[in-house]
N, C-alpha and C positions, 0 to 999 in steps of 0.2 A: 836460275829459272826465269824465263822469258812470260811475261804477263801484260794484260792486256785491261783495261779501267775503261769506265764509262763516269760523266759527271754525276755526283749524287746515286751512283753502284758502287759495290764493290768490285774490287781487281780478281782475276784470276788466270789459274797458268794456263798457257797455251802450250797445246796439248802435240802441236806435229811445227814446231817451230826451226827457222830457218837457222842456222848457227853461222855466223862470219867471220873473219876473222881479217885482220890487214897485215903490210908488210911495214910499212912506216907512218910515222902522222908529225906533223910540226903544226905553226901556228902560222896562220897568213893575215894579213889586214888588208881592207878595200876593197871597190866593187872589181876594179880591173885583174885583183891578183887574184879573188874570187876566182871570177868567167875564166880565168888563164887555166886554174889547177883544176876545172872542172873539166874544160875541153881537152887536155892533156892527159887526163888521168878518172875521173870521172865524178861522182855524186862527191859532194865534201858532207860533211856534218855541222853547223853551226849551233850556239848555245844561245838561248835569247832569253828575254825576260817576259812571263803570259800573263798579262791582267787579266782581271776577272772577264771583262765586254771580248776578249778575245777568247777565251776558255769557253764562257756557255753562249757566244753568239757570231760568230763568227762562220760563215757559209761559203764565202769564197772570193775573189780577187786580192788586191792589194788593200793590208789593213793598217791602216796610220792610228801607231799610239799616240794620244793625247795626255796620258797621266806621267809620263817620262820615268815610270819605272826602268830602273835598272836592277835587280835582283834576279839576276841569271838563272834559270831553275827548270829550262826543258830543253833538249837536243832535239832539232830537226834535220830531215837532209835535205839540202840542193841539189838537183838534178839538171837543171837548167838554165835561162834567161829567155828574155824578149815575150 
């Protein structure tokens, strides 16, 4: 079941959600091999690690961790560069 969270709400399912599915996935490393498999093939998935200043305050551009958390613990897509 596909759900959707708000900070300090609780999660619930969505109700008309999209289902996708892939045909392959590997592991890639670096910004170059990144831009390659996205222009080639399209959006990738990356897993990162979300401090707290990045979860409730975070609005928009390029956001530089300072705490050097590494505990991997949310999937985002790339869609892009530049």
């Amino acid at each position: 079941m596909c759900k959707n969270c708000l900070p300090g709400k609780k999660c619930w399912a969505q109700e008309r959600a999209k289902i996708y599915g892939i045909e392959e996935y590997g592991v890639i490393s670096g910004e170059a091999a990144m831009m390659n498999e996205i222009y080639q093939r399209g959006p990738i998935t990356c897993v990162i690690a979300v401090t707290d200043e990045l979860y409730n305050n975070y609005t928009q551009g390029i956001f530089v961790d300072k705490t050097g958390r590494v505990a991997e613990d949310h999937d985002i897509s790339v869609t892009g560069w530049g």
